[in-house]
KOLFIDO-377245 format. One line per field, with one value per residue (C-alpha): x, y, z; residue number from 0. Coordinates in nm, 2 decimals, decimal comma. Layout:
<atoms>
c1	[X; ...];
c2	[Y; ...];
c3	[Z; ...];
num	[NUM; ...];
</atoms>
This chain:
<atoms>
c1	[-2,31; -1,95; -1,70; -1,38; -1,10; -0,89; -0,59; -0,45; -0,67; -0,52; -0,87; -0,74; -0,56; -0,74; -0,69; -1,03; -1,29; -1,51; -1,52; -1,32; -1,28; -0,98; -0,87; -0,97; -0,75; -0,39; -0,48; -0,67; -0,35; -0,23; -0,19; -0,14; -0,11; 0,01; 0,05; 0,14; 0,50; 0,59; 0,72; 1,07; 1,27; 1,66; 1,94; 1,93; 2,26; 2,33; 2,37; 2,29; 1,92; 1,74; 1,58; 1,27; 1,29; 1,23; 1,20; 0,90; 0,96; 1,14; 0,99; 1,09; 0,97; 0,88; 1,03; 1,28; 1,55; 1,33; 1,07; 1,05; 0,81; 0,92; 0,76; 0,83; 0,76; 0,87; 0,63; 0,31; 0,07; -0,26; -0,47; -0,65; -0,95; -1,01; -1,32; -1,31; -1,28; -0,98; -0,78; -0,38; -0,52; -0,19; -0,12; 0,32; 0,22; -0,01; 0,19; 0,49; 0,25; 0,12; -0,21; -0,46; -0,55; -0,18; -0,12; -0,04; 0,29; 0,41; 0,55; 0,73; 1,06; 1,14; 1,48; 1,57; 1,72; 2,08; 2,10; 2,41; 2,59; 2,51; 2,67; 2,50; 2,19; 2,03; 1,67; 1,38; 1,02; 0,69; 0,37; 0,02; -0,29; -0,47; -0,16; 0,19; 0,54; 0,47; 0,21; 0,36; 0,70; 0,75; 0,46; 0,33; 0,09; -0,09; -0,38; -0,37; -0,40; -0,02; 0,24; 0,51; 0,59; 0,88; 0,86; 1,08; 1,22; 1,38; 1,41; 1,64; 1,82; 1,95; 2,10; 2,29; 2,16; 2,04; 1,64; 1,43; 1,05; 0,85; 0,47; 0,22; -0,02; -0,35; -0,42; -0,57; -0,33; -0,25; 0,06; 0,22; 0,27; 0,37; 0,63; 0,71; 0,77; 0,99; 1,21; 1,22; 1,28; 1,60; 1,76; 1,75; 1,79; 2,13; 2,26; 2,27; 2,39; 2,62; 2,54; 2,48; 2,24; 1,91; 1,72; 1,30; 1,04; 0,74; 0,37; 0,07; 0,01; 0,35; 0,56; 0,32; 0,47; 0,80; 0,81; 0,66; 0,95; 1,23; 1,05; 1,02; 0,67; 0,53; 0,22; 0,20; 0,45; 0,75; 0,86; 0,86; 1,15; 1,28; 1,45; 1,82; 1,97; 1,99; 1,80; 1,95; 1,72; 1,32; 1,10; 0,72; 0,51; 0,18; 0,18; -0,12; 0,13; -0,21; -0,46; -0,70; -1,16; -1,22; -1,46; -1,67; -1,69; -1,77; -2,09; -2,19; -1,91; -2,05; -2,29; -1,97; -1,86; -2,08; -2,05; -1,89; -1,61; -1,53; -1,50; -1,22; -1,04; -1,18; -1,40; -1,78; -1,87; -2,23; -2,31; -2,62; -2,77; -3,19; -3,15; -3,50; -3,70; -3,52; -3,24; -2,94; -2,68; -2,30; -2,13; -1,86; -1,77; -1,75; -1,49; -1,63; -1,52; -1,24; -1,11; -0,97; -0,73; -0,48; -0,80; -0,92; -0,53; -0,51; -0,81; -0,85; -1,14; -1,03; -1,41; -1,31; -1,06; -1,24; -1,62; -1,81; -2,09; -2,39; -2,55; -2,38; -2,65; -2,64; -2,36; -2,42; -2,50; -2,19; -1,96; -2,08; -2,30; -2,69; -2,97; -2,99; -3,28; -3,09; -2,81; -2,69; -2,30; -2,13; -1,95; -1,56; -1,47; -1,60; -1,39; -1,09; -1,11; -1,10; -0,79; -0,61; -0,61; -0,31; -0,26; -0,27; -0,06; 0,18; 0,33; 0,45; 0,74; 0,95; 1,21; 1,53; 1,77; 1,98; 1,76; 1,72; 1,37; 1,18; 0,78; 0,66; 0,27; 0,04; -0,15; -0,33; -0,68; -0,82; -0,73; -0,75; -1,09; -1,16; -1,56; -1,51; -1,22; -1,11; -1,20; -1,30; -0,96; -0,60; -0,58; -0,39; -0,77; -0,72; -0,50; -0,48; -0,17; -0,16; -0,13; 0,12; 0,32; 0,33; 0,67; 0,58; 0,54; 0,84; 1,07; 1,30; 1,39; 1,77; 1,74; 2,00; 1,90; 1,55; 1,29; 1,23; 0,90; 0,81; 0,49; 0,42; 0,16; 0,11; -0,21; -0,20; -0,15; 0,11; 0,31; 0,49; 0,56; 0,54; 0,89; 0,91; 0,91; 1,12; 1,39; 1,31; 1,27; 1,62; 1,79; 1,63; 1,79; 2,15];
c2	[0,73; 0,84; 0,56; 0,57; 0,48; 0,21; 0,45; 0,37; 0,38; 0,37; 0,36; 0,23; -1,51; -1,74; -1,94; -1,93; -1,65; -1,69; -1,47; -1,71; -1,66; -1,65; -1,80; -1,60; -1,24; -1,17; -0,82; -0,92; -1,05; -0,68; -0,55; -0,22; -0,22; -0,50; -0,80; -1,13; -1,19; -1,56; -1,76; -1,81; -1,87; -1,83; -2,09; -2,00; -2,04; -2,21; -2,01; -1,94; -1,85; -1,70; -1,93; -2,04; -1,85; -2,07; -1,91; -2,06; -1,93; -1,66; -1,45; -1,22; -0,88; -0,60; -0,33; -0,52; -0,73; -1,03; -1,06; -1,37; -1,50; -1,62; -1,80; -1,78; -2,09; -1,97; -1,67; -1,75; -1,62; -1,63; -1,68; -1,35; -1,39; -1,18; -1,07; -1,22; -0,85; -0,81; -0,96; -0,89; -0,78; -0,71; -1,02; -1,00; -0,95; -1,26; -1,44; -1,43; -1,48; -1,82; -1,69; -1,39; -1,47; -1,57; -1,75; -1,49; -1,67; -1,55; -1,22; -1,11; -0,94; -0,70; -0,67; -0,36; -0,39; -0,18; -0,36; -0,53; -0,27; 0,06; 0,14; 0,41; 0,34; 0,01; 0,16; -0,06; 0,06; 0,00; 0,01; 0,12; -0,03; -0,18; -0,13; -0,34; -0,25; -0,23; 0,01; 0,21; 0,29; 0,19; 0,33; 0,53; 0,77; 0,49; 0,56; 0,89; 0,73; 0,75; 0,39; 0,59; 0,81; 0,73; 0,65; 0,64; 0,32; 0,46; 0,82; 0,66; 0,40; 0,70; 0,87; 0,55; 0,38; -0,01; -0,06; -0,31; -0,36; -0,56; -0,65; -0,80; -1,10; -0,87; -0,52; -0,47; -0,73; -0,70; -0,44; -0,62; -0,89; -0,67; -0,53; -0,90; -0,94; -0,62; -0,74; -1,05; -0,86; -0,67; -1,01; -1,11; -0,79; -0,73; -1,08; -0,99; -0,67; -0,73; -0,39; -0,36; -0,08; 0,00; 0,34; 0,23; 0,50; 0,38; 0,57; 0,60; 0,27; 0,16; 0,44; 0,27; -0,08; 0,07; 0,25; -0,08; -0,25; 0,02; 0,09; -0,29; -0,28; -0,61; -0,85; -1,04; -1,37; -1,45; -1,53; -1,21; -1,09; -0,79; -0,50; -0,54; -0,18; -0,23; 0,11; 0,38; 0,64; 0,65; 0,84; 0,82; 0,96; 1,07; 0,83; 0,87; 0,87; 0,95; 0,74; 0,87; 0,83; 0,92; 0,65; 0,73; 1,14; 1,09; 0,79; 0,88; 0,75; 0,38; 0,44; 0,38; 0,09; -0,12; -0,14; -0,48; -0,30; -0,07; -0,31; -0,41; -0,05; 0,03; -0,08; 0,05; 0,19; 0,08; -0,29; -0,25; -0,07; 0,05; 0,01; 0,04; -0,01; -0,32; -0,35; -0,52; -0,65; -0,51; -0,65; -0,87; -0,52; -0,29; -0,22; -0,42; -0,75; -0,93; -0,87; -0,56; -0,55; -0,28; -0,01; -0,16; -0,06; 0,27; 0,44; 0,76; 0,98; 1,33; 1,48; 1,61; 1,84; 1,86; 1,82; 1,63; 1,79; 1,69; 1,71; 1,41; 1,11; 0,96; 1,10; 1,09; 0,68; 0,65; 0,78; 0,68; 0,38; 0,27; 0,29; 0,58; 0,64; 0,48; 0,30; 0,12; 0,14; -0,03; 0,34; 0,42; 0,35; -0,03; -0,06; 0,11; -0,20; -0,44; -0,33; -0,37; 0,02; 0,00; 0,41; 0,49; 0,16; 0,27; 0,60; 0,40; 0,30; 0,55; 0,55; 0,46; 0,77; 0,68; 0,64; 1,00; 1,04; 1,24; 1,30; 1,42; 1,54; 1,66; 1,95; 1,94; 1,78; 1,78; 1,38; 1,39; 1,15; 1,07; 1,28; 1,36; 1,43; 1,52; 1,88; 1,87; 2,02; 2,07; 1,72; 1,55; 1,47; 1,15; 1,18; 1,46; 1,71; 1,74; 1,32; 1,28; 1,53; 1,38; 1,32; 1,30; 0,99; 0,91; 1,15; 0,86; 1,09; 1,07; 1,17; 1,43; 1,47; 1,63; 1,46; 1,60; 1,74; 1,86; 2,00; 2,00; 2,11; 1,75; 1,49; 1,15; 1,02; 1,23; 1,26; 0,97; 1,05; 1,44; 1,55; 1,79; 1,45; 1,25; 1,50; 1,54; 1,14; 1,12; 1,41; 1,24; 0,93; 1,09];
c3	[-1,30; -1,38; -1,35; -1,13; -1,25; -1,03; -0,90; -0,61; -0,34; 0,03; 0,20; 0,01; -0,04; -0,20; -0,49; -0,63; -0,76; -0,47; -0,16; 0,07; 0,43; 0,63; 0,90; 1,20; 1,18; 1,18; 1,28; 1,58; 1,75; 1,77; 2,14; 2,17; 1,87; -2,18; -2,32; -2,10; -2,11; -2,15; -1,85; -1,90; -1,55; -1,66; -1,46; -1,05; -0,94; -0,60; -0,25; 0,04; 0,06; 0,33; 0,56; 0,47; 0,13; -0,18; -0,50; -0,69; -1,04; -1,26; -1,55; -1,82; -1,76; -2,04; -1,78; -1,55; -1,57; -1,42; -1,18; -0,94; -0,72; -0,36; -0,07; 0,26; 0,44; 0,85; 0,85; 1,08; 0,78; 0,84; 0,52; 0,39; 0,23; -0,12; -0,33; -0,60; -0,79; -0,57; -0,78; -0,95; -1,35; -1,51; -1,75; -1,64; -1,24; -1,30; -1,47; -1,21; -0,94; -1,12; -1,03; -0,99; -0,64; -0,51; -0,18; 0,13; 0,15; -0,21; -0,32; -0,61; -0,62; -0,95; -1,04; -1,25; -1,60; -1,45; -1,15; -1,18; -1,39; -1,17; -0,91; -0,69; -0,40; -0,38; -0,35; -0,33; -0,43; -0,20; -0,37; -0,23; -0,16; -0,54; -0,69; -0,84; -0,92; -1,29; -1,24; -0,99; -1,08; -1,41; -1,59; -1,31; -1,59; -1,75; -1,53; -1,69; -2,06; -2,11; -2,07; -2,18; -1,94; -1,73; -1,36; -1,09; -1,21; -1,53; -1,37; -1,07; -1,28; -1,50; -1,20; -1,18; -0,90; -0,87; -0,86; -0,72; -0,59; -0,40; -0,53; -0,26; -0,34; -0,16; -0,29; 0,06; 0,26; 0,61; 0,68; 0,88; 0,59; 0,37; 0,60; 0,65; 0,27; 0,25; 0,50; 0,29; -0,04; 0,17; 0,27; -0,09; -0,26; 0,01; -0,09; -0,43; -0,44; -0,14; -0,01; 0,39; 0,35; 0,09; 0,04; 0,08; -0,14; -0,03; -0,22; 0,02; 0,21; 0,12; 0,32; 0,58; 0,51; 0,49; 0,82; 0,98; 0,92; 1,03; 1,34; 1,44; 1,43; 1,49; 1,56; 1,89; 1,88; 1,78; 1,38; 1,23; 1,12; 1,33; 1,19; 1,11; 1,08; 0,73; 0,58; 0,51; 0,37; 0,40; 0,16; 0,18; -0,08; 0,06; 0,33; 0,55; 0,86; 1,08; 0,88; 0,68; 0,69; 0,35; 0,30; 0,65; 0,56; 0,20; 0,22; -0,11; -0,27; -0,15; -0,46; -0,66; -0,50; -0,49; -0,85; -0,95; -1,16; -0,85; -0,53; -0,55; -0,54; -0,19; 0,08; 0,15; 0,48; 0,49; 0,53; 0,41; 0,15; 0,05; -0,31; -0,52; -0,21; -0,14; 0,16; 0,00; 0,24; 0,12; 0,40; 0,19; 0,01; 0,30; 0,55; 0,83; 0,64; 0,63; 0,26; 0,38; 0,65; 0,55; 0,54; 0,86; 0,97; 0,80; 0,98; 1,18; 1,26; 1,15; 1,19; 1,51; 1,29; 0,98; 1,02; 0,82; 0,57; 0,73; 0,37; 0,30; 0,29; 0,65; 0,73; 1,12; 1,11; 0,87; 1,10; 1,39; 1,33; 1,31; 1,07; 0,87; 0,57; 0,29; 0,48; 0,80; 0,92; 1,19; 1,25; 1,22; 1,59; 1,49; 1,16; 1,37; 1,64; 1,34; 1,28; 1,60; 1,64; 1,44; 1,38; 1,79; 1,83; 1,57; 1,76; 2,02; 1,73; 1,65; 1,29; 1,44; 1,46; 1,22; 0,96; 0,69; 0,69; 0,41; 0,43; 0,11; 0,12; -0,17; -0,16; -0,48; -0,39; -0,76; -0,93; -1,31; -1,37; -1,03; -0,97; -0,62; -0,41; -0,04; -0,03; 0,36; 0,45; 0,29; 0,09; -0,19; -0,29; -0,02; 0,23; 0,48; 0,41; 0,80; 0,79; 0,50; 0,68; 1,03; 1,13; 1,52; 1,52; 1,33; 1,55; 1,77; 2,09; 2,00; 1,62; 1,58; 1,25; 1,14; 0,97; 0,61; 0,57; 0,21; 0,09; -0,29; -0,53; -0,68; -0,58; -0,46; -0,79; -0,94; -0,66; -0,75; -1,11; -1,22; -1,36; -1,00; -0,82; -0,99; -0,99; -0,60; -0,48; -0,69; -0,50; -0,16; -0,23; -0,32];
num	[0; 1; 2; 3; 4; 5; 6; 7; 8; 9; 10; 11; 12; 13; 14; 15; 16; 17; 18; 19; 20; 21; 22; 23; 24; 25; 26; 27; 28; 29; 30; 31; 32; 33; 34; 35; 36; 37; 38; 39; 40; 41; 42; 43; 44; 45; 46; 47; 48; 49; 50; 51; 52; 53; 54; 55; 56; 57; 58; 59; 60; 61; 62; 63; 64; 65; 66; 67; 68; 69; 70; 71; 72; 73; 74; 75; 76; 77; 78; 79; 80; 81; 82; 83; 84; 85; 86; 87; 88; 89; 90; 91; 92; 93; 94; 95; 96; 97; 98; 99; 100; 101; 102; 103; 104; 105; 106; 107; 108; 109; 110; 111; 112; 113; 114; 115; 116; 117; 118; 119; 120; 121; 122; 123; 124; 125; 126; 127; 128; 129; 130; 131; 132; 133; 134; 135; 136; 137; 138; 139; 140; 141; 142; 143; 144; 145; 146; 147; 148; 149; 150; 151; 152; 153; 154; 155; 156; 157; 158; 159; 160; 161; 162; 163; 164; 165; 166; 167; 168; 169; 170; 171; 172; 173; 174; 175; 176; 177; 178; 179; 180; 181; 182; 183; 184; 185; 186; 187; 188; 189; 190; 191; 192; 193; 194; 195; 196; 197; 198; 199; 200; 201; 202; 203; 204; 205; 206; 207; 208; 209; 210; 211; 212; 213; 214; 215; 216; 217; 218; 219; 220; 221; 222; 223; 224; 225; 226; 227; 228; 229; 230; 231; 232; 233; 234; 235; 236; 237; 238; 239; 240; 241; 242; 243; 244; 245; 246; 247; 248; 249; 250; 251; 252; 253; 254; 255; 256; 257; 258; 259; 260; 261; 262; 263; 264; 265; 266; 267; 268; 269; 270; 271; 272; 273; 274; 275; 276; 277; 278; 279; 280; 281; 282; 283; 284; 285; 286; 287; 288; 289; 290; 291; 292; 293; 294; 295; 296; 297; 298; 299; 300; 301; 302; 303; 304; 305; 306; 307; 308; 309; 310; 311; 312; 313; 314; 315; 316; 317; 318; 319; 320; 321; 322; 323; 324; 325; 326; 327; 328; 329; 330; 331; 332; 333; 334; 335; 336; 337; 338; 339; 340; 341; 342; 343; 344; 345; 346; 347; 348; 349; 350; 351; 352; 353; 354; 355; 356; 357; 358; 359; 360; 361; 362; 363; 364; 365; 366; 367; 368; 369; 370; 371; 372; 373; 374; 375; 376; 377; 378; 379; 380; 381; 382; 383; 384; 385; 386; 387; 388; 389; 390; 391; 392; 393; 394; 395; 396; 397; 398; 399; 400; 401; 402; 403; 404; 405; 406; 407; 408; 409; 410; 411; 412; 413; 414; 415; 416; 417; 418; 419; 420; 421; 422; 423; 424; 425; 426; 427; 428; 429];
</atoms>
């Protein structure tokens, strides 16, 4: 069996190594809706912090300038249970985190080494699903075998403007968390920069987060922080604007992850599996479970646009449900309601006008390593081209200015780091 390599995934916590449940479901309250670097926190001077920010600790970073960790204490976080496989791998990410398997309260802000000596756009970077700020944007190719090419980290630093990033504590957390810690990151990142307006680039799920935020997006009850006119400029890189079902049209692909080494990069869609004549019950690593709330969030049954290959093993009980000969699925419409409905709640909450807007989608569905790829319909190999490329959603009825919509021949892993898009995100952000 060919083995997958653990690229970002948008179908892609505890503090132990166990499965640990949650408290009941933050996402039910929706209505509508390389080597460790050593700790080494440098002096903190005294001001004025956010409420209910406290900064937990400060590391030296092999790419940035630092990294810190932050909690935020006033947030009603509920806790989000992990797999244990679900866990932060990269030595510095765990390191600033204090732990594999961080609290849901924790995030970690990454500071750029130019920061405080360039003078252009404060741009802050959103990562996707399974994925951190070191990986992502400063060295974006290493899933490709190659740490040295540069990302957009180095790329935008060059064009002189000051860098930052956010990294969540779940590779699968709840959206509306992350879109809590962004706004978090902002406040801090706004405070030291002093400017009154940032740029957000956010890849796959994280264009997500980021247009949670602008839109003022929010779960039921008060104590989220609302939007604060403070963004300038969006970019999303092969956001999946109207969801995505890769892992409902494509049931073989639960073959690969069950595997231990592959469950934590995206959910199953079968519950329970025939393996060797024996029923084995998957439901901790599938969809329908509570370790993965942002693909419960990012769903959306495209089959009615792009059918489903019926030679696909039970790929009738997959997407809708039941027993099938080798499988048994609680369907899409199920997983959908897990997750509030988020994607039909989500167009009720347009991109303020004043925000620029820029939707770049992938057309390239082949993924260098990855066996098997969205081929169903025009695809980046995940994500729909006609749902990277929604902007209707987006479109607040007194924009004056068009939303950017770009097409280019790049997948959903490159897209964030080919020459052609570095040059482009830069020119976006100008």
């Amino acid at each position: 069996m060919l083995k997958l390599p653990a690229f970002p995934l948008v179908l892609v916590l505890s503090m132990s190594n166990a499965a640990i449940a949650g408290q009941p479901g933050a996402i039910t309250q929706l209505s509508s809706s390389s080597p460790a670097i050593p700790a080494a926190p440098e002096p903190v001077l005294e001001k004025a912090r956010p409420a209910g920010l406290a900064l937990i600790r400060a590391i030296q970073s092999k790419y940035w300038e630092r990294i810190e960790c932050w909690q935020d204490s006033m947030r009603p976080f509920v806790t989000e249970s992990a797999l244990s496989k679900s866990r932060h791998e990269t030595p510095e990410i765990i390191s600033a985190f204090g732990s594999n398997l961080p609290p849901t309260s924790t995030f970690l802000l990454h500071y750029g080494p130019k920061w405080r000596v360039n003078k252009g756009k404060v741009v802050v970077l959103v990562h996707g699903a399974s994925d951190n700020a070191n990986r992502a944007w400063a060295t974006p190719a290493i899933l490709l075998g190659d740490a040295s090419k540069p990302g957009l980290l180095q790329t935008l630093e060059a064009s002189g403007h000051r860098v930052f990033a956010v990294t969540f504590p779940h590779k699968h957390g709840n959206l509306f968390y992350e879109a809590q810690y962004l706004a978090d990151a902002i406040d801090l990142v706004r405070q030291a920069t002093g400017a009154q307006k940032v740029s957000l680039v956010g890849h796959s799920a994280g264009g997500l987060v980021a247009r949670v935020y602008v839109s003022n997006f929010r779960l039921n009850g008060n104590g989220w922080t609302p939007y604060r006119g403070d963004v300038e400029n969006l970019v999303t890189l092969a956001a999946p604007h109207r969801g995505q079902d890769f892992a409902f049209r494509h049931p073989e692909f639960n073959y690969y992850f069950m595997k231990d080494e592959l469950a934590a990069n995206a959910p199953m869609s079968w519950d329970k599996v025939l393996a060797y004549g024996v029923w084995k019950d998957t439901f901790e690593f599938s969809i329908y479970s509570d370790n993965f709330p942002m693909q419960q969030q990012v769903l959306y049954n495209w089959s009615g646009k792009y059918p489903v290959s019926p030679a696909s093993p039970d790929s009738y009980t997959t997407m809708h449900g039941g027993l099938g000969f080798v499988s048994h699925s609680q369907g899409i419409d199920n997983a959908i309601a897990r997750g509030g409905n988020f994607i039909n709640a989500f167009k009720s909450y347009p991109v303020p006008a004043d925000v620029a807007v820029a939707v770049i989608a992938g057309s390239k569905s082949d993924i260098e390593n990855v066996p098997q790829t969205e081929k169903d319909g025009p695809s980046d190999g995940l994500v729909f081209v006609e749902s990277a490329s929604h902007t209707a959603d987006l479109t607040h009825p007194a924009r004056k200015e068009p939303i950017k919509k770009l097409i280019v021949n790049e997948n959903h892993v490159t897209i964030t780091f080919s020459p052609a898009m570095l040059k482009l995100v830069t020119d976006l952000v100008k």
